[in-house]
N, C-alpha and C positions, 0 to 999 in steps of 0.2 A: 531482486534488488539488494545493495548493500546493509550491513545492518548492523546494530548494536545491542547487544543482550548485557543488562544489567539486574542485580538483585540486591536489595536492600533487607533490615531487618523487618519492614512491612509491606514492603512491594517490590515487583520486577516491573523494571522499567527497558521497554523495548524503540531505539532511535530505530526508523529506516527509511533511505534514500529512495522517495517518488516522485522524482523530478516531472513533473507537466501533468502530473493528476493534482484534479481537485476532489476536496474531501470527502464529497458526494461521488463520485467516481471510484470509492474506496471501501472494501468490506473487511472488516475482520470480526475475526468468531476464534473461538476455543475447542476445539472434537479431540476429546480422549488424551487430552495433556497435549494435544499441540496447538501451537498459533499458528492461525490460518487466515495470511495477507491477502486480498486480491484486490485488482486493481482494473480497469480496461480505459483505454483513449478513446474517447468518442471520436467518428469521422467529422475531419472539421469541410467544411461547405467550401467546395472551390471559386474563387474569386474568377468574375465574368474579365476578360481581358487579357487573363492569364495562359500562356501554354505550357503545362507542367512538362518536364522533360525526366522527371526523377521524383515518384511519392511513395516516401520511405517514414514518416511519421505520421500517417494520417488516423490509422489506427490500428491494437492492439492490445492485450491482455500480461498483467504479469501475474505471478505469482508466486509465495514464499511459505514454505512450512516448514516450523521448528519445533522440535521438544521444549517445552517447559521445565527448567530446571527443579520445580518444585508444582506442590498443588496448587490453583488460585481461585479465588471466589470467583467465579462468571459476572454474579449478578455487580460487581462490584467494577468491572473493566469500564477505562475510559478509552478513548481514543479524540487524537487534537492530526489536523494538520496543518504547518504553516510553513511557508517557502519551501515547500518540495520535501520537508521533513514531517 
């Protein structure tokens, strides 16, 4: 996923683009100076009525690892998501 790495004089702040996860559907952790995104789509329930002809969204896994510009407190990491950011 797309991303933004920013760094402040008391925190790095990281935007990144997870369009169609929800926040629960979302991990992140710290290992050895890197931040480590993951993500996975649940399979959503096929609707009775339907003939699918193409399931290309149903489900899936992403994932993003970056160096840390600097050292960070672990205990001290937030994480927010809202509209796909």
């Amino acid at each position: 996923p797309s991303m933004d790495l920013a760094e402040t004089e008391s925190q790095v702040e990281v935007k990144m683009d997870v369009p169609g996860l929800k926040a629960e559907e979302i991990n992140v952790e710290v290992q050895n100076g890197m931040l480590v995104v993951r993500g996975e789509h649940k399979e959503e329930k096929e609707e009775k009525g339907k003939t699918y002809h193409r399931v290309e969204r149903r489900s899936g896994s992403v994932q993003r690892a970056i160096s840390l510009p600097c050292a960070v407190q672990e205990a001290k990491i937030t994480a927010e998501c809202k509209d796909g950011v």
